[in-house]
C-alpha positions as CSV (number, residue, x, y, z in Angstrom):
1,X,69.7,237.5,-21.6
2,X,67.4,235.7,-19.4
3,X,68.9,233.0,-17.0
4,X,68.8,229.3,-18.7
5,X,66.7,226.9,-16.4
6,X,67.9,223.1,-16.2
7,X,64.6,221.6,-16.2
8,X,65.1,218.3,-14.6
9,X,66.6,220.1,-11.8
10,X,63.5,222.0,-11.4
11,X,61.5,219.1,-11.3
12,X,63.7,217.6,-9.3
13,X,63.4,220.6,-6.6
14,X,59.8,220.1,-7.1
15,X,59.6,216.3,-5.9
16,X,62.1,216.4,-3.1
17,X,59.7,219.1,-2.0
18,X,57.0,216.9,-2.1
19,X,58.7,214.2,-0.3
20,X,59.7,216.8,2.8
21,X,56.3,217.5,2.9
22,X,55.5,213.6,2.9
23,X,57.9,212.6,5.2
24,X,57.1,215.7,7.7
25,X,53.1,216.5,7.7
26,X,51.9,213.6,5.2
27,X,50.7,213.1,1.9
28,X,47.4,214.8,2.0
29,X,49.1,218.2,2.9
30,X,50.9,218.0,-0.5
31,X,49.1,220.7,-2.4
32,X,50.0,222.5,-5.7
33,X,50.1,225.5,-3.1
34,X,51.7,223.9,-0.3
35,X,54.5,222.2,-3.0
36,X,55.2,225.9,-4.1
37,X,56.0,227.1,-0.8
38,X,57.8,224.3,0.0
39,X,59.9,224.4,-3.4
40,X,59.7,228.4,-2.9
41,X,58.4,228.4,-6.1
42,X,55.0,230.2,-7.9
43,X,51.7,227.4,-7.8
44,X,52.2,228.6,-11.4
45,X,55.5,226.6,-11.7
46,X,54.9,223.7,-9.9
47,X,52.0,223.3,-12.7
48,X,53.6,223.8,-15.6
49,X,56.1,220.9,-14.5
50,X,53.7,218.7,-13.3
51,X,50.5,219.9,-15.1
52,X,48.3,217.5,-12.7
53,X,48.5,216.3,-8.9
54,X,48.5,212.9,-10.7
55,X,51.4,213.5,-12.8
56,X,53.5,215.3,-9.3
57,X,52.9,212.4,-7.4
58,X,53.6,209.8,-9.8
59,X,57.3,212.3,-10.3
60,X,58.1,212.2,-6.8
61,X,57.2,208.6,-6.4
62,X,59.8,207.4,-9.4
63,X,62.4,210.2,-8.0
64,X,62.2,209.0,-4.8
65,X,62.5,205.4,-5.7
66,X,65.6,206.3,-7.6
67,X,67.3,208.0,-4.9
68,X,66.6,204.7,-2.5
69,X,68.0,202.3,-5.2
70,X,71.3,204.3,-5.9
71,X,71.6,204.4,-1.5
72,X,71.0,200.6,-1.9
73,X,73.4,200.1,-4.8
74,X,76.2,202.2,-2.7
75,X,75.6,200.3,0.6
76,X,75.6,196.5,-1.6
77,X,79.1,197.7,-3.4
78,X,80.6,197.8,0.4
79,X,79.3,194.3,0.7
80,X,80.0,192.6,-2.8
81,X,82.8,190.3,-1.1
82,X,80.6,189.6,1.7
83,X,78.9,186.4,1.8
84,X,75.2,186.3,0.7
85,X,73.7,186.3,4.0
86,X,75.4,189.2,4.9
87,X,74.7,191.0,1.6
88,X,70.8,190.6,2.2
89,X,71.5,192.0,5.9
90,X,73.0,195.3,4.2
91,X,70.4,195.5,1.8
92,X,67.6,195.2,4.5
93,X,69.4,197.7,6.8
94,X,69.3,200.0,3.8
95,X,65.9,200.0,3.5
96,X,65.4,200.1,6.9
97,X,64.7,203.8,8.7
98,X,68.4,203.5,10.7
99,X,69.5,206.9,10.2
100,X,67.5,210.5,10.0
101,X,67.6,210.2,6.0
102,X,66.6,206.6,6.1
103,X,63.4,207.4,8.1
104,X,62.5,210.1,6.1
105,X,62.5,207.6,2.9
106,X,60.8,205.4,4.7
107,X,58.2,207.9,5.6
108,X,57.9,208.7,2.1
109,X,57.8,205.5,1.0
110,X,55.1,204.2,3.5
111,X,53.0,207.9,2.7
112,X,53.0,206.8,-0.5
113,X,52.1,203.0,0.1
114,X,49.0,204.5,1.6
115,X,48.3,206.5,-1.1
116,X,48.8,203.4,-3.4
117,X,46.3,201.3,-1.8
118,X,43.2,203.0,-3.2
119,X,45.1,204.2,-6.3
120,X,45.7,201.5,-9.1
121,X,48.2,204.4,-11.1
122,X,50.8,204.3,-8.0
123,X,50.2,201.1,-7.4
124,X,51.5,200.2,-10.5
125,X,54.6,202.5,-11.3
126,X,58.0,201.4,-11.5
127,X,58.5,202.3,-7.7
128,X,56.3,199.6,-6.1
129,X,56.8,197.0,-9.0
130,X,60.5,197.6,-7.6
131,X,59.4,195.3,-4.5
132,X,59.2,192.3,-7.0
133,X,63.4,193.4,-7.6
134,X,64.3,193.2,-3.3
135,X,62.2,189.8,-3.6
136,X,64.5,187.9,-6.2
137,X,67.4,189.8,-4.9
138,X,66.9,188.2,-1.9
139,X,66.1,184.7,-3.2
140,X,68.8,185.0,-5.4
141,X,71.3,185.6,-2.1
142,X,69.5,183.1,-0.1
143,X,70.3,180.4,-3.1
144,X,73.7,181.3,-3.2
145,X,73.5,180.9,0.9
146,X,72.4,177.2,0.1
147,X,74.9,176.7,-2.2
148,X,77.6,177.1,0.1
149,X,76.1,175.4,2.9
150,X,75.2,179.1,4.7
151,X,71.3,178.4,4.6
152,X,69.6,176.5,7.2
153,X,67.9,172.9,5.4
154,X,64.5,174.1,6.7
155,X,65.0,177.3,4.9
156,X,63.1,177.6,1.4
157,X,64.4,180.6,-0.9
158,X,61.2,181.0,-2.9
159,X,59.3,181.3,0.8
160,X,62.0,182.9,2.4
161,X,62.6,185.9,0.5
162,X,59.0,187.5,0.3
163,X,59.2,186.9,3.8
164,X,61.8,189.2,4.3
165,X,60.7,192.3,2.6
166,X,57.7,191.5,4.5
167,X,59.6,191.7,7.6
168,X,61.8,194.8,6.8
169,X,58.7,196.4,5.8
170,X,57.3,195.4,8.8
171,X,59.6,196.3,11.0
172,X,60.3,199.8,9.4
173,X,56.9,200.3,10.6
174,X,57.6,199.3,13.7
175,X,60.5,201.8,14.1
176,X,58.3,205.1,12.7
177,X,55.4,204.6,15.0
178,X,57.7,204.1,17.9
179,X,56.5,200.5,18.9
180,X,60.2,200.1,19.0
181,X,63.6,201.5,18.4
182,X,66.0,201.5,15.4
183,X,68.5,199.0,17.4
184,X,66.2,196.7,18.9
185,X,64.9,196.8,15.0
186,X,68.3,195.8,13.9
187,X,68.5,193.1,16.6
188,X,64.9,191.4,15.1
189,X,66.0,191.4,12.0
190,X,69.8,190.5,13.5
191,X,67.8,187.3,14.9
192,X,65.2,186.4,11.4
193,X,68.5,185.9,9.9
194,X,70.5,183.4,12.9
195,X,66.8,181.6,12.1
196,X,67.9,181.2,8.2
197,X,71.7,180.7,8.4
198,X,73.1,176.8,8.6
């Protein structure tokens, strides 16, 4: 009797094989051929998963933006009781590359931000529209900051929080072409937020 094959599994193998190769050698080297190896599958099954390098991209991108929001989700349930200022700092050391795995999102992240700049299909997937979510998040905490008197006067929510993925973005950056270190990093950031708080 042949074996039963979970197929969301496979095509889960498939994308986190992408994103290795993303986070490792770049984007560009993500071939139907170099995916297969990768996945130590045939080119033949990366394929019939994926049918198009469209379609594989586009299936890493949304697996890969899944897998950052359930780390974010887990680090923000350590913080619920925290005050709102401190919740936004979890969040934004979440997304920052802190740890190995954290950098390697990044780096897939970032790959595919590249990517996404002369490609209106990943611009436009659930992954980057996902920014828009960090954004109110933040505004939302940065409201609740001013509502207990946490939030410097000078500080405006609506202009603050854009600002911040901005920043984390930013400074992620930062981090992965070695202008500067993950603490040092944490310490900028550390400081953007003294700057907001009353």
């Amino acid at each position: 009797m042949p074996k039963r094959v979970d197929h969301e599994q496979r095509r889960g193998e498939i994308a986190d094989a992408v994103a290795r190769l993303a986070a490792t050698r770049g984007l560009g080297e993500a071939s139907f051929r170099e995916v297969a190896a990768e996945a130590g599958m045939s080119v033949a099954n990366i394929q019939h998963y994926f049918g198009t390098k469209q379609a594989l991209l586009l299936g890493t991108l949304e697996r890969q933006s899944t897998v950052l929001g359930a780390r974010i989700l887990q680090q923000l349930e350590t913080a619920q009781d925290a005050p709102p200022l401190e919740q936004i700092r979890t969040v934004a050391r979440a997304l920052m590359p802190t740890d190995d795995v954290s950098s390697d999102a990044m780096r897939v992240y970032l790959s595919f931000a590249a990517s996404a700049l002369t490609d209106p299909d990943l611009r436009t997937t659930q992954a980057f529209q996902r920014g828009f979510a960090s954004i109110a998040f933040f505004e939302d905490r940065l409201r609740a900051a001013a509502a207990v008197g946490d939030l410097a006067d000078s500080a405006d929510p609506a202009a603050a929080a854009p600002a911040l993925l901005s920043l984390i973005l930013g400074l992620s950056l930062g981090v992965l072409l070695d202008q500067f270190d993950r603490a040092h990093a944490g310490t900028l950031l550390d400081g953007h937020l003294e700057l907001l708080s009353a």
